[in-house]
VEXZA-726093 format. One record per atom (N, C-alpha, C): residue in one letter; x, y, z. Coordinates in steps of 0.05 Angstrom, whole numbers, plus 5000, padded with zeros to 4 digits. Example, Ala and Ser with C-alpha at 12.3 -4.5 7.8 and 13.67 -1.06 7.14 Angstrom:
% VEXZA-726093
A526448865156/A524649105156/A526449345156/S525749555142/S527349795143/S525850015157/
This chain:
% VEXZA-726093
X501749775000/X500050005000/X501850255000/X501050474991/X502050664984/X500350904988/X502251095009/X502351305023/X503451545018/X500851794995/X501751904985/X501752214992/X503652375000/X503352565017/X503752804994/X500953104993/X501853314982/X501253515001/X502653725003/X502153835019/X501954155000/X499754395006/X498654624993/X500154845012/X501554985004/X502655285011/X504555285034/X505754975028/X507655015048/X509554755039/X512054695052/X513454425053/X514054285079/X512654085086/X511953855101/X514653735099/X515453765134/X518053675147/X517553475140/X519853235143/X520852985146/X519552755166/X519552925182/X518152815215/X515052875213/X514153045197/X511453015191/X510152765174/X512052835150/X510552635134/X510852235145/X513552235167/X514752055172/X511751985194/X510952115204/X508352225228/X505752025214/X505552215190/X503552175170/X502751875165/X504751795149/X506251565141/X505251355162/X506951325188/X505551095212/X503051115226/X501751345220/X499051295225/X496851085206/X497451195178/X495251145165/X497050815151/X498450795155/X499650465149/X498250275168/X497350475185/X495450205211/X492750165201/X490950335184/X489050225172/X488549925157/X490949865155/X491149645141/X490349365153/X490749485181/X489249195198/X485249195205/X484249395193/X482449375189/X480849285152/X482449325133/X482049295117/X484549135103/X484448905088/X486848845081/X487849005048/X485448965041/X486649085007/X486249325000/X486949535015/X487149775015/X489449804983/X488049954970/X490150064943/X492350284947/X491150454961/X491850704971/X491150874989/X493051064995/X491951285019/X493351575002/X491751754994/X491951964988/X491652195013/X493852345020/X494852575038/X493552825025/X492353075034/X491853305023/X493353395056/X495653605056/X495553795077/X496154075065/X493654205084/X493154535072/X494054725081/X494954865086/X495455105106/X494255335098/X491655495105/X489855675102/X491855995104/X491656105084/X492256375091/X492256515118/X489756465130/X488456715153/X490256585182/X490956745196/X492156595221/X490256495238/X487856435241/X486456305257/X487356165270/X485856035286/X488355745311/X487755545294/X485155415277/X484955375261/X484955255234/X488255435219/X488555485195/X489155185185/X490054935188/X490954735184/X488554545174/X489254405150/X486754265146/X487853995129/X487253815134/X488453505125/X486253425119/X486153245088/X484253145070/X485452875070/X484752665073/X485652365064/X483252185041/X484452185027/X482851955011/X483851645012/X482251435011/X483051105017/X482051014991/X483550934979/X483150804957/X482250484968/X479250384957/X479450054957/X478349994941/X477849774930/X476249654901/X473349754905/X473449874881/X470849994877/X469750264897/X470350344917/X470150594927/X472450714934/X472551014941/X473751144961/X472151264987/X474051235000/X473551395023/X474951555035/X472951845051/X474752015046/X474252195076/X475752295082/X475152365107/X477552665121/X476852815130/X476853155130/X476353175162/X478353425161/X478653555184/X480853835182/X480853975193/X482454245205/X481054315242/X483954425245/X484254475273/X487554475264/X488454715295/X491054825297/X493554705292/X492954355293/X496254225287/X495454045271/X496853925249/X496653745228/X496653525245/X498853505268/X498753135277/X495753145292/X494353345311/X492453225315/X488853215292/X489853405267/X488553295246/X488653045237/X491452895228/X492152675225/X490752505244/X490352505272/X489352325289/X486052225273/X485552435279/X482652435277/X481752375246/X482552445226/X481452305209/X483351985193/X484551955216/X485951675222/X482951485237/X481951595253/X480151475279/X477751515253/X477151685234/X473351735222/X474851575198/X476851495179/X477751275165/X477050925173/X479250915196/X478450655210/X474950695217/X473850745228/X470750765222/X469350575206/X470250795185/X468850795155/X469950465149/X472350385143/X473750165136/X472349985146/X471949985173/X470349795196/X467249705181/X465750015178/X462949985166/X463649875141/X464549845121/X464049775092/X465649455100/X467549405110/X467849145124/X465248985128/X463649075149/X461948985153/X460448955130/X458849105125/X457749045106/X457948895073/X460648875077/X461548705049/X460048425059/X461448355087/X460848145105/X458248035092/X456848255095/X453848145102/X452348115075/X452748225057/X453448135030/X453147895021/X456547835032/X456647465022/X455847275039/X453747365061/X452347205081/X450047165066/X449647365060/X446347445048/X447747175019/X449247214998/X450247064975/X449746764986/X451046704998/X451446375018/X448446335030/X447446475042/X444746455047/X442446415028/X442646475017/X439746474986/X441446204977/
């Protein structure tokens, strides 16, 4: 899987993207065939506390999923749409599940 980091109006330390990187590589134990993980990090003009805003897209067969946040520091953006990813991964998990229950069942 492949962890792809861009970052908008600024350049994203080492230790960020390295940050970035071992969070969203843990999704993988909720989902195994993850294609990809697409990084957006923004840095908003206005100084607000704020201004920081992280986009992730998850590539898996046949959907994406995608999940958003801003607030004042990228790592605890990163957290959180680390935690509404795994979620999501969890729900469409399930429900593939139930799918090929429903398939096996009829």
């Amino acid at each position: 899987m492949r962890v792809t980091i861009q970052s908008l109006h600024f350049d994203a330390d080492s230790s960020l993207k390295s940050f970035i990187q071992e969070k969203l590589e843990k999704l993988t134990t909720f989902y195994a065939n993850l294609q990809g993980i697409q990084v957006t990090l923004k840095l908003e003009k206005n100084q607000d506390k704020g201004n920081k805003q992280v986009t992730a897209k998850v590539l898996i067969p046949n959907h994406t999923l995608v999940a958003n946040c801003q607030n004042s520091s990228f790592e605890s953006c990163v957290d959180n749409v680390a935690e509404d990813l795994a979620r999501q991964l969890k729900r469409h998990n399930k429900k593939e599940q139930d799918k090929q229950r429903a398939r096996v069942a009829s």
